[in-house]
C-alpha positions as CSV (number, residue, x, y, z in Angstrom):
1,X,-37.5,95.9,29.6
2,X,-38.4,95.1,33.1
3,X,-37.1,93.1,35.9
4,X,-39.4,90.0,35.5
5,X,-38.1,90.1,31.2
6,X,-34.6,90.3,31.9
7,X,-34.6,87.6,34.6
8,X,-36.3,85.3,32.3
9,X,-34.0,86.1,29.2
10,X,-30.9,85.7,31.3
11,X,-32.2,82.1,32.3
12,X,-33.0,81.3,29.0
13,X,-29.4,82.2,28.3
14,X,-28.2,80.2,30.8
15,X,-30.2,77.2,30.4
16,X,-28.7,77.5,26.6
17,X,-25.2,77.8,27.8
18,X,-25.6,74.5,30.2
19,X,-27.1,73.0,26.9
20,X,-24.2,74.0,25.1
21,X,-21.7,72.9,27.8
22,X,-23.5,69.4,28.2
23,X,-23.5,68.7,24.5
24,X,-20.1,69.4,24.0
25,X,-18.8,68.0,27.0
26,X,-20.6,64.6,25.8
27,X,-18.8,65.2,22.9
28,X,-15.7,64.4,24.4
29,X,-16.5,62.4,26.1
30,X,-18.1,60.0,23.3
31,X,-14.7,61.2,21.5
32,X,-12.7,59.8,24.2
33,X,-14.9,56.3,24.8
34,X,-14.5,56.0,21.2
35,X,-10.3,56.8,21.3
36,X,-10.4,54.0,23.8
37,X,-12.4,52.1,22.2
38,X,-10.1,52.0,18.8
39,X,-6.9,51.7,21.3
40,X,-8.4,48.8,22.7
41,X,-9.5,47.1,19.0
42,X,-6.3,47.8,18.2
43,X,-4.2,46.0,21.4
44,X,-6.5,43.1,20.8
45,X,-5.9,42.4,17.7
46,X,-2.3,43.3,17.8
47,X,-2.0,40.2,20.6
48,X,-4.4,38.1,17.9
49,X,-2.2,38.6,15.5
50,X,0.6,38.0,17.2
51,X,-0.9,34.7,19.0
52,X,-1.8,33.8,15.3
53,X,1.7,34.1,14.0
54,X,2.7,32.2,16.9
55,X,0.7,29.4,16.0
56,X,1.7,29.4,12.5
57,X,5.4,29.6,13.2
58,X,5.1,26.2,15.7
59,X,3.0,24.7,12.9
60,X,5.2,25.5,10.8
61,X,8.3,23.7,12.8
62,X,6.2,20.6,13.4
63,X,5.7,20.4,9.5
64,X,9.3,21.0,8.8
65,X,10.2,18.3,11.5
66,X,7.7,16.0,10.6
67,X,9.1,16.5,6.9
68,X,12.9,15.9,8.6
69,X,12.1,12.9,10.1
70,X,10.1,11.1,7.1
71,X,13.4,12.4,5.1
72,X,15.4,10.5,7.9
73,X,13.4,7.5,7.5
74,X,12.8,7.2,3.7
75,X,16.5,7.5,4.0
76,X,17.2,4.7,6.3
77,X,14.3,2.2,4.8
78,X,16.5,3.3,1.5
79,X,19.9,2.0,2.9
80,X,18.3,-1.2,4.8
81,X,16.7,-2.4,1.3
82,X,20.4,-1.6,-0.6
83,X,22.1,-3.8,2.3
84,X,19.5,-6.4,2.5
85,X,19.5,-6.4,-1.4
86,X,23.7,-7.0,-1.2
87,X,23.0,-9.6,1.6
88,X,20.9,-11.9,-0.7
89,X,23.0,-11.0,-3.9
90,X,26.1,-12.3,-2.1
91,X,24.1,-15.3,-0.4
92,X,23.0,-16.0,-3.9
93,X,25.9,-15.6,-5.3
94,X,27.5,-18.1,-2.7
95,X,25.2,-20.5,-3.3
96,X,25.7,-20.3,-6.8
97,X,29.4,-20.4,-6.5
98,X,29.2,-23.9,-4.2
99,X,26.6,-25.3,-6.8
100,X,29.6,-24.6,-9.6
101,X,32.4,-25.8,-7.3
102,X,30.9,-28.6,-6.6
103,X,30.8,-30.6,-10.3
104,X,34.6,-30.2,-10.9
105,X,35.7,-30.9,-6.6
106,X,33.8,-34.3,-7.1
107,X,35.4,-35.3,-10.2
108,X,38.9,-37.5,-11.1
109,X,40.5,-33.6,-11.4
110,X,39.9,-33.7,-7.2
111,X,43.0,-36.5,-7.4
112,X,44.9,-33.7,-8.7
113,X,44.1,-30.8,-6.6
114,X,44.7,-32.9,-3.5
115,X,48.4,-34.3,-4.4
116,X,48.9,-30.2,-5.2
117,X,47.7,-29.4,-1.9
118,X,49.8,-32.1,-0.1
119,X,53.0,-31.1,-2.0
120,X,52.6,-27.7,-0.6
121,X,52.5,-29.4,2.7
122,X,55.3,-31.8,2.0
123,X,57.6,-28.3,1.3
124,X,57.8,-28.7,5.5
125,X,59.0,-31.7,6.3
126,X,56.9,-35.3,5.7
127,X,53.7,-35.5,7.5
128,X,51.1,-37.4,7.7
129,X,47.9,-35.9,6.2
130,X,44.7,-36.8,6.6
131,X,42.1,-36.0,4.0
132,X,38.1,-36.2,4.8
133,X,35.7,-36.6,1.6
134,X,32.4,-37.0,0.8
135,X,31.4,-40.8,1.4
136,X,30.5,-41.2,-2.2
137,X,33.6,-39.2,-3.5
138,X,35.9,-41.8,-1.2
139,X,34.2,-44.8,-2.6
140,X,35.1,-43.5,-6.2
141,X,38.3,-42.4,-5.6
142,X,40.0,-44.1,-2.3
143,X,42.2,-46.3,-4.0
144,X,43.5,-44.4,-7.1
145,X,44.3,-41.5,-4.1
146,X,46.3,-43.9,-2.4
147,X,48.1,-45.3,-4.7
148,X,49.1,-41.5,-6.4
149,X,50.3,-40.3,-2.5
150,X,52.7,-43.0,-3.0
151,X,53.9,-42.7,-6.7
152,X,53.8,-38.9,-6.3
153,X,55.2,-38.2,-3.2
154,X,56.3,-41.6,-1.4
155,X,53.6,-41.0,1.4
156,X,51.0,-43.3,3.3
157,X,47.5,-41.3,3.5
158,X,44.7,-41.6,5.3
159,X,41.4,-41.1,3.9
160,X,37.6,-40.6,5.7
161,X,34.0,-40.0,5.1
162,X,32.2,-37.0,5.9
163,X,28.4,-36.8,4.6
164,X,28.9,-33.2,6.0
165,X,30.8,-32.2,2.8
166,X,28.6,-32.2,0.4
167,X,31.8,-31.5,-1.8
168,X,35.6,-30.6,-1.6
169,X,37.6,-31.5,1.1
170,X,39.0,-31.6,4.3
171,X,43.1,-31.8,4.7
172,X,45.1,-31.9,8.1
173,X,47.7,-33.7,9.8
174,X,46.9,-36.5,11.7
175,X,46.3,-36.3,15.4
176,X,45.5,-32.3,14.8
177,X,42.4,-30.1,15.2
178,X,42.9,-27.8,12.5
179,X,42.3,-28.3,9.2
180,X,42.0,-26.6,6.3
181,X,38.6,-26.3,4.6
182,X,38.6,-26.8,1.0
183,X,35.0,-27.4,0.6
184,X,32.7,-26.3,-1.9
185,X,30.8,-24.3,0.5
186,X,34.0,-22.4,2.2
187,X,35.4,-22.1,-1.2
188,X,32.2,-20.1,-2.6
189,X,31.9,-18.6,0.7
190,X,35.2,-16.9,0.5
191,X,34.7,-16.2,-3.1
192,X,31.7,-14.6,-2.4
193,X,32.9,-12.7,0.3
194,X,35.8,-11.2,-1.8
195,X,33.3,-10.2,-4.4
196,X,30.9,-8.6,-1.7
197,X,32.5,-5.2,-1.7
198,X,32.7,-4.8,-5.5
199,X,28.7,-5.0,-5.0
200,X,28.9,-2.4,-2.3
201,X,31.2,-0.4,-5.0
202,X,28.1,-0.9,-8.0
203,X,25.3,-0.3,-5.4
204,X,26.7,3.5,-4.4
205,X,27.3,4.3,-7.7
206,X,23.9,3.2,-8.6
207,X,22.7,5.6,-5.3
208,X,24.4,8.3,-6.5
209,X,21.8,10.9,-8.0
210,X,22.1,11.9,-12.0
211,X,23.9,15.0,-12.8
């Protein structure tokens, strides 16, 4: 083989090793783009899915506190309705109460109750009482009241109108502010108001859940 052959062979061997070199060095290279590549998928949807978890755990808490807070309020609208429910049971049972109170305060048993009330009073010495009546109940009864103050208990008594009182009574001593209120409406209220917290009893235990 001569000079020019083995010059030319050796070139072609070295223009196949630079090949060779070439092709594998791009293969590393493509191997390493794509390693980075994949590193970089991965980190980015690593952060997505983190980002998205984030987002579903703060939904989640503004569900669970918007669930809290209509709990909170159903709660409280529950409670307002039970208390607004005893307020007009015990105004309707007041009312009730006066309407009742009001037949047998107006009646010739009234006579009775008031010389009860002023012996009571008479237990402290004699005094001059002063007992204020409906205007109609007065014109019915002025003069029988009068005359049992001083068969009964041997006292003077003086007697007024009132169209406040629908019915029942007023009783003081004369010349004095207080009085004591034996009307149909302070009667029922107090009766009503004694009865109030049995409602309040009957209303929790109808709150109270089944077992």
């Amino acid at each position: 083989m001569n000079d020019q052959a083995i010059r030319t062979s050796n070139l072609d061997r070295l223009v196949e090793h630079i090949k060779s070199e070439g092709i594998e060095q791009a293969h590393r290279e493509a191997a390493l783009i794509l390693a980075q590549a994949e590193e970089e998928r991965s980190r980015i949807l690593d952060e997505a899915q983190k980002q998205a978890d984030a987002l579903i755990e703060a939904s989640a808490q503004k569900v669970l506190k918007a669930e809290q807070a209509m709990t909170q309020r159903l709660k409280m609208a529950g409670r307002d309705l039970v208390l607004s429910l005893e307020e007009e049971l015990v105004k309707r049972l007041q009312s009730f109460l006066a309407l009742k109170l009001a037949e047998p305060l107006n009646t010739a048993d009234l006579k009775d109750f008031i010389l009860a009330l002023a012996q009571g009073f008479s237990g402290q010495g004699p005094l001059n009482l002063e007992v204020t009546l409906p205007p109609e109940v007065l014109t019915r009864f002025e003069t029988s009241l009068i005359e049992a103050f001083k068969s009964s208990l041997a006292q003077d008594i003086k007697l007024k109108g009132d169209p406040k009182i629908g019915a029942g009574l007023l009783i003081c001593e004369q010349g004095s502010d207080f009085f004591f209120d034996f009307s149909a409406n302070r009667l029922a209220q107090w009766l009503a108001g004694h009865a109030g917290p049995r409602l309040k009893e009957l209303f929790e235990q109808g709150e109270e859940p089944s077992p």
